[in-house]
C-alpha positions in Angstrom: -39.9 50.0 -70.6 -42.1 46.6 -70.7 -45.6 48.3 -72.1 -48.3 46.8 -69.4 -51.1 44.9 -71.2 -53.4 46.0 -68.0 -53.9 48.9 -66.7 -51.4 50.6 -65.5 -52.6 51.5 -62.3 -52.7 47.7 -61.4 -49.2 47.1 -62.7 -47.6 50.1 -60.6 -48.1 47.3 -57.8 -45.6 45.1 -58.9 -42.4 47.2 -57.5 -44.3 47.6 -53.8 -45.0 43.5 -54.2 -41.6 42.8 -55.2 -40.2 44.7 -52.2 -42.7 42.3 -49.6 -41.1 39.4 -51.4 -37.7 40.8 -50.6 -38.6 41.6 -46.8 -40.2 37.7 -46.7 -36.6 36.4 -48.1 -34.9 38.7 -45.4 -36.9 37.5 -42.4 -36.2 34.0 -43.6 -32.3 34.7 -44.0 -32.8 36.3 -40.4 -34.1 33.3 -38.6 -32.9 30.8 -40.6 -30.5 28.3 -39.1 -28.8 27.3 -42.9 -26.4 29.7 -43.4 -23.9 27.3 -43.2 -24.2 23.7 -43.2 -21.8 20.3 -43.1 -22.7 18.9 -47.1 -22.9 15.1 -46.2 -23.9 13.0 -43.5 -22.8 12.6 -40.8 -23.4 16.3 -40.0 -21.6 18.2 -37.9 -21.9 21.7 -38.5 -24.7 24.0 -38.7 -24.5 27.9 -38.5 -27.3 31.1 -38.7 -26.5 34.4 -38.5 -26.1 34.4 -35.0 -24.6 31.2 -33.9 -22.7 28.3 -35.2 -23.6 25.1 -33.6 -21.2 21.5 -34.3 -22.0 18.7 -33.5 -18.7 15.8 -32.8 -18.5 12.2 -34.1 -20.0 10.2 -30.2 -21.8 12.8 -29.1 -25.6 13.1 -30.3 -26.6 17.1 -29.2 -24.9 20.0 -30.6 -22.9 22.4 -29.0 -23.4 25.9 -30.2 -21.4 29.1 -29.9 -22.6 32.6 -30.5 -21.5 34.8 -32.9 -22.0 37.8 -31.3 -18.7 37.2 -29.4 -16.4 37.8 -32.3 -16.7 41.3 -33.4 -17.4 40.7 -37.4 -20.2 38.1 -36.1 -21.9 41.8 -34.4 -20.7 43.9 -37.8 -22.4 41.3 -40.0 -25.4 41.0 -38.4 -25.8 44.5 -37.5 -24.9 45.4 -41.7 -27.7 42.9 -42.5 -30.4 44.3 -39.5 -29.6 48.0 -41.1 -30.5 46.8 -44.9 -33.5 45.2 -43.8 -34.8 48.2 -41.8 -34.6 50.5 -44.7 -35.9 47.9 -46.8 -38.6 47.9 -44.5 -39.0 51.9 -44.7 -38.6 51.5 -48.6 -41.7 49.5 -48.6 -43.8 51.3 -46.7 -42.5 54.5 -48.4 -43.3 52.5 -51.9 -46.9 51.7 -50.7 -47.7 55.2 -50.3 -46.2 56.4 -52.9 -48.2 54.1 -55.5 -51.4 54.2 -53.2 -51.8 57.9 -54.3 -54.4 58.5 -57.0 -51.7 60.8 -58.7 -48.1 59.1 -57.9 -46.0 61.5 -56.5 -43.0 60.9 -58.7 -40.8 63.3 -57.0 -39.6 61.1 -54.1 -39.3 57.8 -56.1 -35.9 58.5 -56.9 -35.1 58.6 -53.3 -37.1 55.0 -52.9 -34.5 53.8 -55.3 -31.4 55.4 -53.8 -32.3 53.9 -50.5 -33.1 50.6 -51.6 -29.4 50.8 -53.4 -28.0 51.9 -49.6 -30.1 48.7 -48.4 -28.1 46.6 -50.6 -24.4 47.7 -49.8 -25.5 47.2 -46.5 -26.9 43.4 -47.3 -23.7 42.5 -49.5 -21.4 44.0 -46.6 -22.8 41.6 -44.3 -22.8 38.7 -46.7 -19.4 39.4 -47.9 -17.7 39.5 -43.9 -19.9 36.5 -43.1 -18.1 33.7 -45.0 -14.9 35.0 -45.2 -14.9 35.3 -41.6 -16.4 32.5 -40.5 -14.5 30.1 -42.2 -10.9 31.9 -41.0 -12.2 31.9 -37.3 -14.6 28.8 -37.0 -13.2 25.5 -36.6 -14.7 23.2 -38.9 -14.7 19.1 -40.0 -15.8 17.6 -43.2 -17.5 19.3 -45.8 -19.4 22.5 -45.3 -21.4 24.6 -47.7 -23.2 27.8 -47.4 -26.8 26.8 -47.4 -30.3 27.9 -48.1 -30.2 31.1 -45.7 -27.3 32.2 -46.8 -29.1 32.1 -50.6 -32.1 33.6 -49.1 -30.3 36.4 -48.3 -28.4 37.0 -51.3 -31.8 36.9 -53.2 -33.0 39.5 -50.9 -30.3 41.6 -51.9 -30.5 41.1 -55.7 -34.4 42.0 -55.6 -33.4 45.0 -53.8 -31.2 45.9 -56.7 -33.1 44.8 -59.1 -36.1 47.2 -57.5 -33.7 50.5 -57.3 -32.6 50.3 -60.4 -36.3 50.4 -61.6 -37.2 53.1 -59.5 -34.6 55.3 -60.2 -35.4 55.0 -63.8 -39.5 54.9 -63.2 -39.8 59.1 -63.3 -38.5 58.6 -66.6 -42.0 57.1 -68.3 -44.1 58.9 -65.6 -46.5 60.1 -68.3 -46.9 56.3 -69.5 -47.4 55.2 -66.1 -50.2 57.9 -65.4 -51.8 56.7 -68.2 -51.2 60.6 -69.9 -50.0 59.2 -73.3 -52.2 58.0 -76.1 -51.1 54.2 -76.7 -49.7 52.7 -79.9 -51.2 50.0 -81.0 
């Protein structure tokens, strides 16, 4: 493990902040309309989570669709919804955990196992999204998945990222707590 140059107490922080930067990325891969988007002008395609909108060469507004009429548009969102709520319940979970003067260790194990459920949950839904959407979507030009879509994904690596350290974080509890004489 990284030694902390502060005090530990202060850097214990990190994990609960790194979880608020993963629910800020989720509520912009939410709402955001770039999950997929036509790669050169003139556009004519523009999709979110929950709708698809195209656009066609003489007319100027765009014509959208929802996806919650095709059954893996309602699995995909639903996947990513799920994964974000536990994220959310991670975080708060996190927050107290670390905002105890003595950290109680013996559910941080479980943080990490849910934030790993959270995940599958987020790669499910990004997984059925574009392969779905581009077999039942008619589409012209060149699209790309867009900043959303990335949003999303970096959601879901932080979320990794995060379990994996707090599976392992009982492991140095006594550094942590500050219960070991440092080497210098």
């Amino acid at each position: 493990m990284v030694i902390c140059t502060l005090a530990c107490w202060r850097c214990r922080w990190l994990l609960p902040l790194l979880l608020g930067l993963a629910i800020i990325l989720g509520i912009i891969a939410l709402s955001g309309r770039g999950w997929l988007e036509s790669e050169s002008a003139p556009y004519q395609h523009q999709a979110s989570l929950w709708e698809s909108c195209t656009r066609w060469a003489p007319s100027p507004s765009w014509v959208c669709q929802s996806l919650m009429d095709y059954s893996w548009g309602r699995a995909a969102a639903a996947t990513y919804l799920v994964g974000f709520v536990i994220l959310v319940i991670c975080f708060a979970l996190a927050v107290i955990a670390f905002s105890v003067d003595i950290l109680r260790f013996n559910f941080v194990r479980g943080i990490g196992g849910l934030l790993f459920v959270a995940a599958i949950f987020q790669i499910i839904c990004l997984v059925i999204y574009p392969v779905k959407f581009t077999e039942d979507i008619e589409m012209m030009g060149a699209n790309m998945f867009s900043w959303a879509y990335g949003f999303g994904w970096a959601s879901t690596i932080i979320l990794i990222g995060c379990g994996f350290f707090f599976c392992c974080l009982p492991n140095w509890e006594d550094e942590v707590l500050g219960n070991i004489k440092p080497a210098y």
